[in-house]
N, C-alpha and C positions, 0 to 999 in steps of 0.2 A: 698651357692652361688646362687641358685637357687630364695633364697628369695631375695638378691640381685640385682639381672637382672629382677627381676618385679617392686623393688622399682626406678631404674635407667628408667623404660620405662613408669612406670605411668604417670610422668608428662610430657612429650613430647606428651602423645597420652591422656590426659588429656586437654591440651592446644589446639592441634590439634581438637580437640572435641569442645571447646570454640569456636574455628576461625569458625569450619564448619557451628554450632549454628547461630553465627552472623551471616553469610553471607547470610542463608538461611531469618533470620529474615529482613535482609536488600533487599533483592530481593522481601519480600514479602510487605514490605512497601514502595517499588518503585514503586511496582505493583498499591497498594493502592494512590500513591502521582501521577502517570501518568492517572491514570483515573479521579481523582480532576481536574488536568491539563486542559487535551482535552476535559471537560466536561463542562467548565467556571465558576468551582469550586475557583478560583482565580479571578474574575473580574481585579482589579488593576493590575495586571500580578507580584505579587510578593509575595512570600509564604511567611507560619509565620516564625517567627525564631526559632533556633534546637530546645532551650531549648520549648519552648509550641511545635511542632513538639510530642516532646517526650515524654510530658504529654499526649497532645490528642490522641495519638497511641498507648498509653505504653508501650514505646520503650526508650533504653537505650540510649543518647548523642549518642556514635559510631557507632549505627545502624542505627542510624539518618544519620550521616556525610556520611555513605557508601552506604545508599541508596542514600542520592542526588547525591554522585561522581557517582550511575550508571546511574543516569537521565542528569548529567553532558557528560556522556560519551556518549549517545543518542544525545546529543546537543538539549536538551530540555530547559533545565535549564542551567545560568550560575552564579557565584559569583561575585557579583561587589561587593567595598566596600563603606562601609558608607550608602549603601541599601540593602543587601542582596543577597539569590540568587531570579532569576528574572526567569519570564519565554521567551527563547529568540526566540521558534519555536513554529509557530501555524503549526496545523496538521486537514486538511480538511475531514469531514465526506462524506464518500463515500458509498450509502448505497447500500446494497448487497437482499432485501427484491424486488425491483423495478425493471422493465427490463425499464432503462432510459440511454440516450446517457450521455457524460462525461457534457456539458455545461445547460442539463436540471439538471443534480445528481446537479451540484456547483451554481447553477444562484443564491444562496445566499448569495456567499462567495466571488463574484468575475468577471471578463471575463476571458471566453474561447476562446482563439487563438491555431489556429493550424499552423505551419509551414508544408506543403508539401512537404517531402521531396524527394519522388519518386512515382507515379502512372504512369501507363499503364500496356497492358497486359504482361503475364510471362505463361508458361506452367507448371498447377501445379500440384506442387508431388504428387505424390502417394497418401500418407497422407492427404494432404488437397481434391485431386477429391474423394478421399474415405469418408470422411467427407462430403462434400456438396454435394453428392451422384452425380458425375459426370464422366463420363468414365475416364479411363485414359487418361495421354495424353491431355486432354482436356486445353485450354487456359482458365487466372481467372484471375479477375482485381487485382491489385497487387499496396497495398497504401500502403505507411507509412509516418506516420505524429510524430512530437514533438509536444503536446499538452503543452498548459502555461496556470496556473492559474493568473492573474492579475501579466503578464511580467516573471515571475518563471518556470523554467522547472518543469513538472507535471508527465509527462508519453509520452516513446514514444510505437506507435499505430501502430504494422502492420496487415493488413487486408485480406483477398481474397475472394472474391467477382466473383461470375457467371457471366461470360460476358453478355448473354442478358440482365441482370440487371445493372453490371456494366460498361456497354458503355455508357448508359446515366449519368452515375456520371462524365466523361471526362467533359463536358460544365457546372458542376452546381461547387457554391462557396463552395469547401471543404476548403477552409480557416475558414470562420465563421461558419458552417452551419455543423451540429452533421450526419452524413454519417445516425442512426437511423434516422433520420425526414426524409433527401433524398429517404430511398430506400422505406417508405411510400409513397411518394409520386408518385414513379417511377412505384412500383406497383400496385400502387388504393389498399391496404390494410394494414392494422393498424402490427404489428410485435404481434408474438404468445409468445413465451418462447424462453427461453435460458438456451442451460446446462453452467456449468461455474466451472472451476478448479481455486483454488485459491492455490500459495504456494510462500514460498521465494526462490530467487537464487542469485546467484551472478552476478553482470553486469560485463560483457564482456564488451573489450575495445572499440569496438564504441557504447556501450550503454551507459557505463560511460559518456565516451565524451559527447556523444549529451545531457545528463541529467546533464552533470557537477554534477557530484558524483563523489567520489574516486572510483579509480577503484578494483575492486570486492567488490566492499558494495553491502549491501545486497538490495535488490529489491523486491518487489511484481510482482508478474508474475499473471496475469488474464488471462486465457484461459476461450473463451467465443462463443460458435456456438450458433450462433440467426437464430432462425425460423420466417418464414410469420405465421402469423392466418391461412394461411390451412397446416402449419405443413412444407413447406419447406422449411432446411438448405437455408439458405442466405449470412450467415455473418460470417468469421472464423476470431477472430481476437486473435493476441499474444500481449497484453498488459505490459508493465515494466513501473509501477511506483514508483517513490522516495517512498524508506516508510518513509524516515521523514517528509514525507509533505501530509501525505493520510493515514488513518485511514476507516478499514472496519466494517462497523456495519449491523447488521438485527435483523425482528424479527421473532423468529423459536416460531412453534407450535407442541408442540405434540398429534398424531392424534394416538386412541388407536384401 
């Protein structure tokens, strides 16, 4: 009996073993077919087909067809027929090595428009006067913008900003003009560093909305406290960008 109930469970967890194989092989070849992608590994915008796919990867037909359904499911890629699958979403490099405002990172991909959707002052929380080393209590300029890459929602931008610096941002064009170049110039000095949290979350329902995403898809969150050249907190801002339309890259060194 004994030998019986192992030959009855071999192949269930046999097969199970199979599936789990592929799936991991096909995630690891989406991996490999989205970096092609975003890297202009495809010029004409249309991949090869499975069968050479699976020669040049050494990858099985099925492993082929389930990683593009995961690139499909990205909405990277789609299947037309009588051409293939195609590539249907460009995704903009946003580089993470540069402390550069949104319309400097993209000036090669496009125009930066900002929608304004709320500035003036606010009294800011805890958190943030603790951050821009400001008493409590204290009043801080309070933006928030939907930025657009050429007409497309990109990311929307909320900000806080020190009132003696951010009163003079009330009269200058935050529609066109990257809030970094402003608060240089407001200052008389060039911007120092920025620390900067990067992770995913999920959009809430007016971030959705405003970014025209489904709602709770997942998003890029950039948390970003930018210093002046003599080292003062300036700029707090909470970022949420589409991640299907922005791609973070840098270059790291290691220092021994």
């Amino acid at each position: 009996m004994p030998a019986e109930r192992t030959a009855t469970h071999t192949v269930p967890v046999a097969a199970a073993r199979r599936r789990r194989l592929r799936a991991d092989q096909a995630r690891q070849l989406a991996d490999l077919l989205r970096h092609q992608i975003l890297s202009g590994g495809y010029p004409d915008g249309v991949l090869p087909l499975e069968g050479r796919l699976a020669d040049d990867y050494g990858a099985g037909r099925n492993t082929v067809r389930q990683a593009l359904d995961l690139l499909r499911g990205e909405q990277l890629v789609e299947r037309r027929p009588g051409v293939g699958t195609v590539v249907v979403c460009e995704k903009y490099p946003h580089g993470l090595d540069r402390l550069q405002g949104l319309a400097e990172t993209l000036n090669e991909h496009g125009r930066v428009t900002n929608e304004v959707r709320t500035v003036g002052p606010v009294r800011a929380p805890a958190p943030v006067a603790g951050r821009l080393g400001l008493p409590e209590h204290t009043d801080v300029l309070y933006v928030e913008r939907l930025r657009r890459l050429n007409g497309l929602p990109l990311s929307l931008d909320l900000t806080y900003i020190p009132m003696d610096v951010g009163a003079g941002l009330l009269g200058c064009d935050l529609e066109n003009t990257d809030v970094f170049r402003l608060l240089e110039q407001l200052t008389g000095q060039p911007l120092g560093h920025a620390e900067i949290t990067l992770e995913a979350v999920n959009a809430d329902a007016h971030s959705a909305a405003v970014l025209q995403a489904p709602r709770g898809a997942a998003v890029l969150m950039l948390e970003r406290l930018t210093h002046l050249a003599d080292g003062r907190p300036v700029d707090l801002e909470f970022i949420r960008f589409r991640g299907d339309r922005i791609t973070m890259s840098g270059l790291l060194r290691r220092s021994l």
